[in-house]
N, C-alpha and C positions, 0 to 999 in steps of 0.2 A: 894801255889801250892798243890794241892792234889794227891798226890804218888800214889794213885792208876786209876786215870783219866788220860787216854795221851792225850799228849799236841796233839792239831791239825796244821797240817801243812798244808797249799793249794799250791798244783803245776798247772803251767800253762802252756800247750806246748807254742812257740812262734816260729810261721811256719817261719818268717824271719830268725829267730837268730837259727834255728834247734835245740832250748834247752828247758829244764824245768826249768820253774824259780818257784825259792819257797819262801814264805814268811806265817809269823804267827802272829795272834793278841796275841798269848798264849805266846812268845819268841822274846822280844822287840829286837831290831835289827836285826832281820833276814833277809834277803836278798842274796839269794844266783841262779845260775843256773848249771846246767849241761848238757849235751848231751842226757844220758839214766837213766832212774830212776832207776838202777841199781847205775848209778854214784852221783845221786841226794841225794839216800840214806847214803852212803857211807860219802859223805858230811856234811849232816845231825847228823851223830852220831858221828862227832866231831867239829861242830860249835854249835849245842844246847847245850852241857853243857857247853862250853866255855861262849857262851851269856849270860846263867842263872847266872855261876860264878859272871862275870862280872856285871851284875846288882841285885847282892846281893840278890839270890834265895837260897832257902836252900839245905843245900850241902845234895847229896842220889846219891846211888851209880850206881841206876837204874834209867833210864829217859823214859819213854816209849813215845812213839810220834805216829800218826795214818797222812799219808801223801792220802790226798784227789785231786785227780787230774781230771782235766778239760783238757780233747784234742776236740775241735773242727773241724771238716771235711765236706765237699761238696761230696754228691754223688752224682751222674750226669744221669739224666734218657737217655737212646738211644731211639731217637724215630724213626717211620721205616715212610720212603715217601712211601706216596700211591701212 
């Protein structure tokens, strides 16, 4: 893992489930959601070094992670009758 590269994270709104789920090809077992990316983050900066623990990444004191997210939306044109 290169210390000075953050890890990437991708979040995803999911309009059913009203959460961010996030997952990482950088952070093998990752799988998590939350409500607000506020909580997403919060999340984040204690299951990433647990996971890298866990699958025998090298221990640093600082992890830095960069979380790229996708919200997908419909805007809806008003059309006027003639």
């Amino acid at each position: 893992m290169n210390r000075n590269k953050p890890l990437v994270i991708r979040a995803i709104w999911d309009p059913e489930a009203e959460v961010w789920v996030a997952t990482s090809d950088d952070v093998p077992g990752l799988a998590t959601e939350a409500h607000s990316m506020n909580a997403l983050v919060a999340k984040l900066q204690i299951m990433i070094p647990e996971l890298l623990d866990a699958n025998g990444y090298e221990d640093v004191d600082n992890v830095p992670f960069r979380v790229l997210s996708v919200l997908q939306a419909t805007a809806h044109r008003h059309r006027q009758v003639a």
